[in-house]
N, C-alpha and C positions, 0 to 999 in steps of 0.2 A: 512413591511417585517421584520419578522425576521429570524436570521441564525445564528448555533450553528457548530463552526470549532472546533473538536476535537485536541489539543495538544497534541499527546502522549509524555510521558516520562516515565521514568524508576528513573529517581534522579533530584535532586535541580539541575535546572537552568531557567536562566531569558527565560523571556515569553512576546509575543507581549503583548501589553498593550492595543488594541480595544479591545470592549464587545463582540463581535461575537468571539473572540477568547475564548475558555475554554481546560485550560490547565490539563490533565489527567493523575492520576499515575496510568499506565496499570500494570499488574500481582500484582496490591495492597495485593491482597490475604495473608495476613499473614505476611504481610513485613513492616518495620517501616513506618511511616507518614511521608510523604513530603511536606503536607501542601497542598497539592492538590487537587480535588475532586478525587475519587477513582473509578475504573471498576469493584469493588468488592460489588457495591450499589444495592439493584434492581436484575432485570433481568441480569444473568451476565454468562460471565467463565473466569472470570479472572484467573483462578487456571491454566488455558491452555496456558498461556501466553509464558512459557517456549518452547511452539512448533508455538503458532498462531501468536506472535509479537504484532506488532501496531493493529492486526486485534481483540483482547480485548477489544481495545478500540472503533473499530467499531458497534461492537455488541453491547459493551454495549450505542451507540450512537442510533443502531436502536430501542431499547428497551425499554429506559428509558428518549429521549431529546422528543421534540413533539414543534419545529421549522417548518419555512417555509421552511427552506432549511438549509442541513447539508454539514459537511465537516469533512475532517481528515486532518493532515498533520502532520510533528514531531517537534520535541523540537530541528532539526540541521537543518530541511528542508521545507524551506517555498515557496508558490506564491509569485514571484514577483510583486512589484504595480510599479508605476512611481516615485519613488524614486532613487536618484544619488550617487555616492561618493563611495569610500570605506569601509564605514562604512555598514554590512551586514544589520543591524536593520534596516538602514533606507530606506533600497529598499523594506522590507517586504509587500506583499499587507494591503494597510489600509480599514475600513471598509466602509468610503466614495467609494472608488474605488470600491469595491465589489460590492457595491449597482448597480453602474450605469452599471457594467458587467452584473450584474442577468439580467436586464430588457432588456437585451440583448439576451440572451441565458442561459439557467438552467443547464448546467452542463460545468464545467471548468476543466479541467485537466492541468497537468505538461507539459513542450515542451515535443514529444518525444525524448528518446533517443537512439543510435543510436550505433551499435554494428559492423557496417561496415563489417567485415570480418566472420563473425558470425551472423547464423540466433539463433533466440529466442532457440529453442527448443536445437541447437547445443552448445550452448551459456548454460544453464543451465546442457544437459548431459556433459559436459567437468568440470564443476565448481561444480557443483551437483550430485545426481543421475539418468539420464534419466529413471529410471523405474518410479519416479513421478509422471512424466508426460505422461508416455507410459498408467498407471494406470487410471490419469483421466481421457483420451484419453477414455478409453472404456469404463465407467461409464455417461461418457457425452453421448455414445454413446448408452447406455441402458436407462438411464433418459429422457434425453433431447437431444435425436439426431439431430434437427433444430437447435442446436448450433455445430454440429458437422463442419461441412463446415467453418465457420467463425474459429473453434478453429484450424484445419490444417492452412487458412490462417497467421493466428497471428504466427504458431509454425513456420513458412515457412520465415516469417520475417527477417529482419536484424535489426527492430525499434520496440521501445513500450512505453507506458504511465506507467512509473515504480514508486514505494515506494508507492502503495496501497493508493495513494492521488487523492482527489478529491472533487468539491464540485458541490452538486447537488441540486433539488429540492427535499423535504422529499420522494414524493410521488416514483421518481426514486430511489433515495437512500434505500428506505426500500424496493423495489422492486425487487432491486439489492443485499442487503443479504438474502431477503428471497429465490433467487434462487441460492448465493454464500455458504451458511451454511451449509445446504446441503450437498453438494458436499463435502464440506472438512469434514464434519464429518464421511461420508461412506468413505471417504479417511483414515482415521486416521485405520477405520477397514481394510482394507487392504495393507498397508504398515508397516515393521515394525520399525518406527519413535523411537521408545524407544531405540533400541538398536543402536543408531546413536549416536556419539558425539553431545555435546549442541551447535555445532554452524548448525550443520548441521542437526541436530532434530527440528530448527525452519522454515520447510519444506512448514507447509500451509501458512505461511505469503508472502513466496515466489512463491509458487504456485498461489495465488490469483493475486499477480500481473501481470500474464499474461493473466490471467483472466478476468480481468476488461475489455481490449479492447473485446475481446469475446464477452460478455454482449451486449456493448455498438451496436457493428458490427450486432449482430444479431437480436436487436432491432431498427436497422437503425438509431440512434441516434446522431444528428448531436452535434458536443462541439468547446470550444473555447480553445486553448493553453497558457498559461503564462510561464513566466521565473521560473527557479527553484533558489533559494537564500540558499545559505547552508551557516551557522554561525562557520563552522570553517570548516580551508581550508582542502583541498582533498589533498594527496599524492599522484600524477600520477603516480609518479614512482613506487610506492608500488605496488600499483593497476593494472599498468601494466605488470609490472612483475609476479604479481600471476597469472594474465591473460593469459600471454604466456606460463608459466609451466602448468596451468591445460589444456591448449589446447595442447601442441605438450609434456608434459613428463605425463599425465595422475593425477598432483595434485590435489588435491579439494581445495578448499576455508577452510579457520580454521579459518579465522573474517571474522570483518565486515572490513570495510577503509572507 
């Protein structure tokens, strides 16, 4: 069995040390070397990185790896394995572990998570722009309307499989951008993404992540959950705080946290 986990990153930092992991500099396009292999290789768009995110490096995973089974995740956000302590590294899933999950089930996702007070769709127009998703909403609905049912349930939600992470078998995986790419690219023609600020001009990386469940839901596709392992801590408070302003005073999001 082999299996190819995309790394994304953006700068120098430490990287799990298993062979299934291959760590990525997405938007490489024209930017200094980090010593990593590049999304700018091959079949690519890395130059889209500025609007697509980690999803650079998807692409260039369905294009150009040719494993038994593929995967993304980031350079702060990994699967947890059976690993203890305080120390983030060492909870990371190993590739021992992974192995004996595949032969268990081909596609592994993030726990979901959970927005309580906030469905998906409400949860995104408060922090985002709902015309986004009001947008794919109709394009799903001209395209691929058999996904149309599953993408109201997911909008309807208060939980979801977030940060565009996942690891599948190839045959799913590439199955899965071939009907994801699509979509975001007749997106890009009707939104106007350019004239957004740069945090908020990175729209289809966000948009996909709601997406994923969608895919999966309407392909009936049963998966298994892990921990999520973030290598540097979260500030609730921050977080929460921008969360109650873009809900009840109308702010948007201006980073990440």
């Amino acid at each position: 069995m082999t299996c190819t986990i995309v790394v994304a990153t953006h700068k120098p930092y430490r990287m799990p040390q298993d062979p299934c992991y291959l760590p990525l500099h997405v938007g490489k396009a024209g930017k200094q070397d980090l010593g990593f292999a590049g999304d700018d290789t091959g079949e690519n768009i890395s130059t889209k990185n500025p609007y697509y995110c980690e999803l650079t490096g998807l692409y260039w995973l369905w294009k150009n790896v040719h494993t038994d089974y593929k995967g993304l995740v980031h350079y702060r956000r990994h699967f947890g394995g059976s690993g203890k302590g305080k120390d983030p590294w060492q909870r990371i899933l190993t590739q021992g572990e992974l192995e004996k999950l595949l032969e268990q089930g081909d596609i592994l996702l993030p726990r979901k998570r959970n927005y309580y007070i906030e469905s998906l769709y409400s949860h995104y127009a408060h922090t985002h722009y709902r015309e986004h998703l009001d947008v794919t909403r109709e394009m799903i609905g001209e395209q691929c309307p058999d996904y149309l049912p599953a993408f109201d349930r997911v909008m309807g939600r208060t939980w979801g499989h977030m940060f565009n992470m996942f690891v599948m078998s190839a045959d799913k995986c590439d199955a899965y951008c071939a009907w994801l790419f699509p979509i975001l690219e007749e997106l890009e023609g009707r939104v106007d993404y350019q004239s957004l600020d740069p945090f908020q001009a990175r729209l289809f990386g966000r948009v996909s992540e709601l997406l994923l469940d969608v895919w999966l839901e309407t392909r009936g596709y049963s998966y298994r959950e892990l921990p999520l392992v973030s290598t540097e801590p979260v500030n609730w408070w921050r977080k929460g705080t921008a969360f109650l302003k873009a809900k009840f005073s109308g702010k948007k999001y201006g980073s990440s946290f």
